[in-house]
C-alpha positions in Angstrom: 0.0 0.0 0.0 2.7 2.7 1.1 4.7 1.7 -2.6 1.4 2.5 -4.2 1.1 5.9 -2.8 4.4 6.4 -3.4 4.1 5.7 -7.0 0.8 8.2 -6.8 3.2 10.9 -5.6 5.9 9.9 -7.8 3.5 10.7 -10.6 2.4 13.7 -9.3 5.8 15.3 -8.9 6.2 14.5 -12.5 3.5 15.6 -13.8 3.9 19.0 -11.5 7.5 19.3 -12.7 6.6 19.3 -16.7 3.5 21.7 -16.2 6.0 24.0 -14.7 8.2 23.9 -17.2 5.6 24.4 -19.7 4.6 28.1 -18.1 8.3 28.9 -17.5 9.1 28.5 -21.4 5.1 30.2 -22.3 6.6 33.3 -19.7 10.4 33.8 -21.3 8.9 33.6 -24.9 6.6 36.3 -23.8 9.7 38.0 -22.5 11.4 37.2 -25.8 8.7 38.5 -28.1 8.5 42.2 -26.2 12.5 42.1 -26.3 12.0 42.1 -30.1 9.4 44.8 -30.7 10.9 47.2 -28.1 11.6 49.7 -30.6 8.2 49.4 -32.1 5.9 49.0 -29.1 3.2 49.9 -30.7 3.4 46.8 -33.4 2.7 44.6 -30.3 -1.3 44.1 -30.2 -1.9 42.4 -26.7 1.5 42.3 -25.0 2.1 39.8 -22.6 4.4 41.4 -20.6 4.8 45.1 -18.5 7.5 47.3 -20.3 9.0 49.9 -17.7 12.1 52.8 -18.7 14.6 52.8 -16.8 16.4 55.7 -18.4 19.2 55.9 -20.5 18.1 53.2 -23.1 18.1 50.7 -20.7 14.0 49.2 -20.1 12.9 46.7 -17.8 10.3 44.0 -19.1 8.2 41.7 -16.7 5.7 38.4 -17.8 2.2 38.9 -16.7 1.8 35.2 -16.4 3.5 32.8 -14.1 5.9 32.4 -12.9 7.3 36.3 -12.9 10.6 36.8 -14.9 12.1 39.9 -15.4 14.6 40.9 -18.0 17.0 44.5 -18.0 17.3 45.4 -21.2 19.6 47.7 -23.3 18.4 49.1 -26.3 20.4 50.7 -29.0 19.2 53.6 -30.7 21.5 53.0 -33.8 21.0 49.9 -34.9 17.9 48.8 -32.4 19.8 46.0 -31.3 18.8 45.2 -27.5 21.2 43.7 -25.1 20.4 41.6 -21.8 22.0 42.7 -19.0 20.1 41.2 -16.3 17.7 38.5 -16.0 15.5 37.0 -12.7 12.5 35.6 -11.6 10.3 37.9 -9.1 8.9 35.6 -6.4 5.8 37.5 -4.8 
């Protein structure tokens, strides 16, 4: 009986793991799709992410899903070429 339920939560652990991974790759393309249309903001429809400035071309970008992750971003006027500098996950 005890092998049984710890099968069950064997299970459970896996299947918790892969859903996890699942929203952690859904929340860094997010991420990755605002990091490309920074310079153009306005060409994203429904972001799915906050875009802050933080002055001197350098922006901060947050998932609205979860889990949280935050990317620092440098953007280059020039050649719009954007630069991470920083990367994290925001545990609330």
């Amino acid at each position: 009986m005890q092998l049984e339920r710890l099968a069950a939560l064997e299970v459970m652990s896996v299947n918790t793991y892969a859903e996890a991974q699942k929203e952690f790759i859904a929340a860094e393309q997010s991420l990755f799709e605002c990091e490309q249309h920074l310079s153009n903001i306005a060409a994203l429809e429904h972001p799915a992410c906050y875009i802050q400035s933080a002055g001197k071309n350098i922006w901060l970008i947050s998932s609205k899903s979860k889990p949280r992750l935050e990317v620092l971003i440098f953007l280059d006027e020039k050649t719009n070429m954007t630069t991470r500098l920083n990367w994290r996950q925001n545990f609330e």
